[in-house]
N, C-alpha and C positions, 0 to 999 in steps of 0.2 A: 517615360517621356523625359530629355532633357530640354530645359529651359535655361539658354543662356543669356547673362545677363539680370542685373538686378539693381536697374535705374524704376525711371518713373514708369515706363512699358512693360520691364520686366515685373515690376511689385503687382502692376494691375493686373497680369498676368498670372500669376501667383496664386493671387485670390482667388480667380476665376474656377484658375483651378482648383484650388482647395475645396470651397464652395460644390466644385462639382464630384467633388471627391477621387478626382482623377490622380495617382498618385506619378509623381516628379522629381527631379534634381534638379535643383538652381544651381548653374557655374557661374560663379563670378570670380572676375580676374582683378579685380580689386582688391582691398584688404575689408572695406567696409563697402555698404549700399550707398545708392544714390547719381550715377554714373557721370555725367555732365557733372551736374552738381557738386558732385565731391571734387571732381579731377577734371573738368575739361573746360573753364569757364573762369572769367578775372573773375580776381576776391569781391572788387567793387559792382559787379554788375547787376543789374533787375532784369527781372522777366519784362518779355517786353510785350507778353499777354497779360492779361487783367486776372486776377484771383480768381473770378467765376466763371471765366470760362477755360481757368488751365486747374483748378480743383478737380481732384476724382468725385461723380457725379454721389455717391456713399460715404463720403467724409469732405466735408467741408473747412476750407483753411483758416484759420484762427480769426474772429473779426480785427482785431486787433495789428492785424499783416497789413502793409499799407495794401492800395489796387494792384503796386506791380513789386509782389516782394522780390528782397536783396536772394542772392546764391545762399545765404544761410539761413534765411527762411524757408525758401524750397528745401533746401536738404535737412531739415529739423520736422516741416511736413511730413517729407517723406519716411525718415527713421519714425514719425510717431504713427504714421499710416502701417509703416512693418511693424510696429510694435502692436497697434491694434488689434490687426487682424492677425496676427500671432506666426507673418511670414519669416522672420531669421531663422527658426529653428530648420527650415529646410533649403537655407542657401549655404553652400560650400563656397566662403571668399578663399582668396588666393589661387584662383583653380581656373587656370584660362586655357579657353580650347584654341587649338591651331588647326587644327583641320576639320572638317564636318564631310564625311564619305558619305553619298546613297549605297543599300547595298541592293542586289539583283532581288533579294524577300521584302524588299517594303521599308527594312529597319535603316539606323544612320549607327556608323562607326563612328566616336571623336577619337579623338588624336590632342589630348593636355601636354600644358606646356613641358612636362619634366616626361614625355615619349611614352604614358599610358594610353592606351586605348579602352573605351569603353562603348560598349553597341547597348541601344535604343531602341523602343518602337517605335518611337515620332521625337520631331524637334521643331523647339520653338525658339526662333532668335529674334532677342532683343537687345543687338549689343549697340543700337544710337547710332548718330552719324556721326558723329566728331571723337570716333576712338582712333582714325587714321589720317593723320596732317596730309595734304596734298595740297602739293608747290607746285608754281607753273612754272613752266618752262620760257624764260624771256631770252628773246634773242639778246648776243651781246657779252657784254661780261659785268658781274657784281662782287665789289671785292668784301661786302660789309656781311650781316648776319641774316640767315634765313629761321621763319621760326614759324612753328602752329597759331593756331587762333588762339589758344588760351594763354601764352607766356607773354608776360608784358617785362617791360624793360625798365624796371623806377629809373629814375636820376642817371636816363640815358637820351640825349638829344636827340633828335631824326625822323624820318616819314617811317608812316607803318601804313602798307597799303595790304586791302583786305580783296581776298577773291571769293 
């Protein structure tokens, strides 16, 4: 089984599995866990869910977290949630899949970033929605900067308009 990804979906996943003793590989394309969290979200931001109902329902977030913790409280959750339950030892960081094949038996081919392929029984993807910036298309012309949701601009003047 590969399981790609190893954010907040991918961790719960993880467990799930292990728990069921269904054995897996986690790809992750990252260096470290936590996905959003680590890479995809301003340094400044809060969850803009409440603690109790964005905790995993088996580990509980530190009372001490405000309602709506910062991005480094989520991703300090998260690493002690993998620590916990003892999911790093089975995620490969640095390891991003680019292709995912059905094949004609049931199984999935990947296709990693550096042109290995590896074939599966099953696959489970959990790579988040904010791993690929999508701009619109405006009529017109703009001569200034296009940029994803997560980059902010310090000690830069101008409209930042969100889609």
């Amino acid at each position: 089984m590969a399981l790609i990804g190893a954010g907040p979906v991918g961790l719960g996943m993880a467990k799930a599995l292990l728990k069921h003793k269904i054995p897996y590989e986690q790809l992750e394309a990252d260096d470290q866990l936590g996905g959003n969290w680590y890479h995809g979200v301003y340094d400044t931001v809060h969850i803009i869910s409440s603690r109790k109902t964005t905790e995993y329902a088996d580990y509980s977030m530190p009372a001490h977290y405000p309602d709506f913790p910062s991005r480094l409280q989520m991703l300090e959750y998260l690493r002690d949630y993998a620590e916990k339950f003892q999911l790093c030892p089975q995620i490969q960081f640095n390891t991003k899949v680019v292709m995912a094949l059905p094949l004609p038996d049931g199984h999935w081919e990947l296709e990693l970033a550096g042109g290995e392929k590896r074939i599966y029984k099953g696959l489970i993807v959990c790579n988040g929605h904010h791993w690929d910036a999508r701009l619109p298309d405006f009529a017109g012309t703009f001569d200034g900067e296009f940029s994803g949701r997560s980059q902010m601009y310090a000690g830069k003047g101008g409209l930042r308009i969100s889609w």
